[in-house]
C-alpha positions as CSV (number, residue, x, y, z in Angstrom):
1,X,-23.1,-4.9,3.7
2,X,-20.7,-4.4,6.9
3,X,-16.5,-3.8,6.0
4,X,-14.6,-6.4,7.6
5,X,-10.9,-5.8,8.6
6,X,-8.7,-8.9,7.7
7,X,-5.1,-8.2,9.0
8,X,-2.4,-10.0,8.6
9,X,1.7,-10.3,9.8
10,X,3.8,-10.2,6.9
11,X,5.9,-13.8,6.7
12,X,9.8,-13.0,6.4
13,X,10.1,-14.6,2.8
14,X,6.9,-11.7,1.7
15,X,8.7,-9.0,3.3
16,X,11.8,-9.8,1.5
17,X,9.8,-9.9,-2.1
18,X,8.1,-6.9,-1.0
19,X,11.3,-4.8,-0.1
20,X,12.8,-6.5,-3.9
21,X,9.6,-4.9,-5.5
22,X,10.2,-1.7,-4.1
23,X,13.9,-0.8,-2.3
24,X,14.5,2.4,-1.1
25,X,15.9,5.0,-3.3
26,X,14.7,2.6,-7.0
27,X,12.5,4.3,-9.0
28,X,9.5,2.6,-10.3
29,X,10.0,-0.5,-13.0
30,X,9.3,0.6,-17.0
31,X,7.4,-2.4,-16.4
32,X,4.6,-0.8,-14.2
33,X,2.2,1.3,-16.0
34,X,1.7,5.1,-15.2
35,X,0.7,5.1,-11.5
36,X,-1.1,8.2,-10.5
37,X,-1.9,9.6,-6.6
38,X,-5.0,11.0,-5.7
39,X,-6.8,11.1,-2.7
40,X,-5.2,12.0,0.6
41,X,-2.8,11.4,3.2
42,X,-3.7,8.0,3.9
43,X,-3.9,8.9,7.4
44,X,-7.8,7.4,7.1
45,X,-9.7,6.1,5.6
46,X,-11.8,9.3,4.2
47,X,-8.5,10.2,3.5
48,X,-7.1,7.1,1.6
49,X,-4.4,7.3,-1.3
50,X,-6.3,6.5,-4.2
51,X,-4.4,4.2,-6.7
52,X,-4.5,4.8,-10.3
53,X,-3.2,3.0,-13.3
54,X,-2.7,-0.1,-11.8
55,X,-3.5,-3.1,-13.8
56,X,-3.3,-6.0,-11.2
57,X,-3.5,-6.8,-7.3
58,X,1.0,-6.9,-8.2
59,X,0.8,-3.5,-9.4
60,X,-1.3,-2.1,-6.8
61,X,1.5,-3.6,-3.8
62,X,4.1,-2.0,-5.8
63,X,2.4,1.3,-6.4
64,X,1.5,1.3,-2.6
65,X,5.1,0.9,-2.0
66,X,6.2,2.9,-4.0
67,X,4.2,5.8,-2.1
68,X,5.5,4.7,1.1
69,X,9.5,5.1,-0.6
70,X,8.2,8.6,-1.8
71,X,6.6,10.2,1.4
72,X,7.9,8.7,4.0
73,X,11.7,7.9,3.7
74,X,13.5,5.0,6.0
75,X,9.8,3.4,6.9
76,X,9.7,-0.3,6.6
77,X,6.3,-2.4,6.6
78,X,5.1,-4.1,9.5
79,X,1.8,-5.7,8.4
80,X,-1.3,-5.7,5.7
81,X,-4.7,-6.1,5.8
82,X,-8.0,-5.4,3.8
83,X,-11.2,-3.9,4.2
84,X,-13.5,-5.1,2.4
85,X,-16.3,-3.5,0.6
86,X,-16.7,-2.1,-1.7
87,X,-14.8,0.1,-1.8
88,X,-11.9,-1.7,-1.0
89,X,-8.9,-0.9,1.2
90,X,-5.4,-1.9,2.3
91,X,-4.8,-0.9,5.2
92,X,-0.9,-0.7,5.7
93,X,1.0,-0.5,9.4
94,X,4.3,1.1,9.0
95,X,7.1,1.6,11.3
96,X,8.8,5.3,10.8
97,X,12.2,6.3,10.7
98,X,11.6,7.6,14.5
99,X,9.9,4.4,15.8
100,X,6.4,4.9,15.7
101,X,3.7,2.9,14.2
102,X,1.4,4.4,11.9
103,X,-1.3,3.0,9.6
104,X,-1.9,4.2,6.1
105,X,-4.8,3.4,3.8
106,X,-5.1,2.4,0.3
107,X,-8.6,2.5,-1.9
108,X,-8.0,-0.7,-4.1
109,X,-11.0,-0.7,-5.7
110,X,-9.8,-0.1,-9.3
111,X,-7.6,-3.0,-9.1
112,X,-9.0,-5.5,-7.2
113,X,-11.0,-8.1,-8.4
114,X,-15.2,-7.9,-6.6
């Protein structure tokens, strides 16, 4: 079955719930479960972040942006989209502290609904 890419700009109301979910320098809500990292460096998609512990599509955003807040300090999210499989990925486009764009991917699979 072919992958599809569905990308999208983030609206300026989701960005702002987004950056509520998950502001630079908060540690992660008692109300999340225990999110664990495996994977790699998101850098592609062989090497996707692989979310664990997550219980819902919610907690998988907030995990993912949680991630971001850990390893890569002062970069804010320009856009979302999804890969469809399965497996399943977000595929994340962040700008970094220095300026430049970079896209990071996310295997969703245990949390998203086939």
């Amino acid at each position: 079955m072919p992958r599809s890419l569905h990308r999208f700009k983030l609206a300026a109301p989701l960005m702002s719930l987004m950056l509520v979910v998950a502001p630079t320098g908060a540690q992660p809500t008692a109300s999340l479960p225990t999110i664990a990292y495996s994977g790699g460096d998101g850098s592609t998609i062989r090497k996707a972040v692989v979310i664990g512990g997550a219980r819902s599509p919610a907690e998988g955003l907030a995990a993912e942006l949680e991630w971001i807040r850990q390893n890569l300090p002062g970069a804010t999210l320009q856009s979302r989209g999804r890969v469809t499989g399965p497996p399943h990925y977000d595929v994340v486009t962040v700008r970094l502290a220095a300026g430049a764009l970079m896209d990071l991917h996310f295997d969703i699979t245990a949390f998203i609904a086939e």
